[in-house]
C-alpha positions in Angstrom: 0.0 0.0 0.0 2.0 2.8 -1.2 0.6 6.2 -1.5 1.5 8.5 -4.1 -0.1 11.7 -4.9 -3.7 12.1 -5.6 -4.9 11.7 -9.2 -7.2 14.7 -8.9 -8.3 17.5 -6.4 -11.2 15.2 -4.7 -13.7 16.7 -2.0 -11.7 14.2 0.3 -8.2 15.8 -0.6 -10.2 19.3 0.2 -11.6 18.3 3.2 -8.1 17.0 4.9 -6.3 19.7 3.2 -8.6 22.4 5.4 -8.0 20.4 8.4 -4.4 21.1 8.4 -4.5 24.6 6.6 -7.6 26.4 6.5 -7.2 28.7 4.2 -6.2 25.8 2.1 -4.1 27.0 -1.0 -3.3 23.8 -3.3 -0.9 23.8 -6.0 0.1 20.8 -8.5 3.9 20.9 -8.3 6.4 19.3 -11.0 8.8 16.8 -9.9 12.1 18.2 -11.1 15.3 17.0 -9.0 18.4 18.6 -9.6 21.7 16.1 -10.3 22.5 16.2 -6.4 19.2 15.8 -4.9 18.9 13.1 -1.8 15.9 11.5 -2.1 13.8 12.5 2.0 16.2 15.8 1.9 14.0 18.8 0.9 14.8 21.6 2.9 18.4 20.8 2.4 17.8 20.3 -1.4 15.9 23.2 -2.0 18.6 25.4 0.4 21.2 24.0 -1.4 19.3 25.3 -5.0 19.2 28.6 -3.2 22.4 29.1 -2.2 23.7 28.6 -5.9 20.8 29.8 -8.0 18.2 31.8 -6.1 15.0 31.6 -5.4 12.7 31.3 -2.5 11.7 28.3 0.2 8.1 27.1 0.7 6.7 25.5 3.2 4.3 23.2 3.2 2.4 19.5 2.9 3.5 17.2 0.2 -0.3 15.4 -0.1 -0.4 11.6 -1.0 -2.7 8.9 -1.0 -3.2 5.7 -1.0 -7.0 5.3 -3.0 -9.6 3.6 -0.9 -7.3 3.8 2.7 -6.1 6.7 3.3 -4.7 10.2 3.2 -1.3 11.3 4.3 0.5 15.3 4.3 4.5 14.8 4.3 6.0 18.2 5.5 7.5 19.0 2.6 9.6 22.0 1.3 9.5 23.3 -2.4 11.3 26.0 -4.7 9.4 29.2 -6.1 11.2 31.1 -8.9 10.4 33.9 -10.4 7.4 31.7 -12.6 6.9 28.6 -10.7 6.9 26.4 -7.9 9.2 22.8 -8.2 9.8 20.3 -6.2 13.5 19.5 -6.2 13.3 16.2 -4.2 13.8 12.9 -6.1 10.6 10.3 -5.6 10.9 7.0 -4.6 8.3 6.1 -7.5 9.2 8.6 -10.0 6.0 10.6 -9.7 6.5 13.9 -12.0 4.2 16.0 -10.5 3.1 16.1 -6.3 -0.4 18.2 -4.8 1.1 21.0 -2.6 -0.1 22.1 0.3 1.2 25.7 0.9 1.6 26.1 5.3 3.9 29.1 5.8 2.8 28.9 10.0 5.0 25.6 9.8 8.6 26.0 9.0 11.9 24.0 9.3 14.8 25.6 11.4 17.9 24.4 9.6 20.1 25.5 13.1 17.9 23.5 15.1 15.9 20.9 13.3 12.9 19.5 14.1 11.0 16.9 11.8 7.5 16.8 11.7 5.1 13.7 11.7 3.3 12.6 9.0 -0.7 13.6 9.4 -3.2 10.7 8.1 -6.7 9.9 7.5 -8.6 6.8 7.1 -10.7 7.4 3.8 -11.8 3.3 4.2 -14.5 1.8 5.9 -12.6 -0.9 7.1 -12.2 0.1 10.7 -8.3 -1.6 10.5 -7.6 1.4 8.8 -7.6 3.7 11.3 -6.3 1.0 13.8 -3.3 1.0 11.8 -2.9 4.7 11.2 -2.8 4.8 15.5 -0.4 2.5 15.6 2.0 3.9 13.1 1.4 7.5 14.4 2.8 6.5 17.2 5.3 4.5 16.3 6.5 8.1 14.5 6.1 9.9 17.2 8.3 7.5 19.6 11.0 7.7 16.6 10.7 11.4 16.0 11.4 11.8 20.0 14.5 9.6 19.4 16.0 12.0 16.3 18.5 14.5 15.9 20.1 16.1 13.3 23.4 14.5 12.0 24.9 16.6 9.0 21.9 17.1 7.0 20.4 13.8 7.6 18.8 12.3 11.2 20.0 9.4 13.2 17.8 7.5 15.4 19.3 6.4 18.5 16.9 4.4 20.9 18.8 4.1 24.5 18.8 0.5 25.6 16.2 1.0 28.4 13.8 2.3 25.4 13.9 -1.2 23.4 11.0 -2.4 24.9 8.7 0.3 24.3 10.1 0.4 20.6 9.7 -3.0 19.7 5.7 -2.9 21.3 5.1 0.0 19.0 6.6 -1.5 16.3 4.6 -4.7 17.0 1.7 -3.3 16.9 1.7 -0.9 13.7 3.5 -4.3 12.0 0.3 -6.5 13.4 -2.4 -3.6 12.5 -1.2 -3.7 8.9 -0.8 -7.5 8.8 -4.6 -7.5 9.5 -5.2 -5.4 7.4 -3.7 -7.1 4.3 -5.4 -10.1 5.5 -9.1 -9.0 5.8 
């Protein structure tokens, strides 16, 4: 189940877009990664693009979705030239185009970074959905408390008296979504 961005601008999209940003400005965004873009690197990417060639940062939501399951925003961070907005961060599937979501109330601090989790919504009936999206909230948030910055990537370091909590977390978001590819 791997989400990608939405086909079209549904009233579902809308609706979780709202939630997050209410004044709710979307933008379709082309995919165009420069030679040394690190795939899960945007700000970096996009300062990097700056720093060489001008421009201005957005901030935002990077909108995907898995049809039928759910919706996910990725805190993202794009480029906006003098014409147009571009995303400068390589896909895992090669998608040439991503829905925006513009959020300028949340930034990154590059001095002092601090990642964001991943917001989701169940678009499913099946309630094992939303049991998953929980677990694997969690799970995030548990990780995301275990981060820092290392260069311009993160390292996750989980202190030996923490592995417990960790692997019962990761447990259940891996048992959620077992059920769900079962049922």
């Amino acid at each position: 189940m791997n989400p990608t961005a939405p086909k079209e601008l549904t009233e579902k999209v809308t609706k979780f877009c709202r939630k997050i940003n209410p004044t709710c400005k979307t933008s379709w965004v082309s995919v165009k990664p420069t030679s040394n873009a690190v795939p899960n690197q945007c700000y970096y990417n996009v300062r990097d693009y700056i720093c060489e060639h001008g421009g201005a940062i957005v901030f935002g939501w990077a909108i995907w979705e898995a049809p039928d399951y759910y919706i996910e925003a990725e805190h993202h961070a794009i480029l906006k030239t003098n014409t147009q907005y571009i995303d400068l961060t390589p896909k895992q599937d090669d998608e040439s185009r991503i829905l925006f979501l513009h959020d300028p109330r949340r930034s990154f601090r590059f001095k002092k970074p601090q990642w964001r989790v991943n917001i989701r919504k169940s678009i499913s009936t099946d309630t094992n959905v939303e049991v998953w999206l929980k677990a694997q909230t969690k799970l995030d948030r548990f990780l995301l408390k275990n981060t820092r910055p290392d260069g311009r990537h993160r390292k996750t370091e989980i202190k030996h008296n923490q592995l417990g909590c960790y692997h019962l977390l990761k447990v259940e978001a891996d048992a959620a979504l077992l059920k769900l590819s079962i049922c």
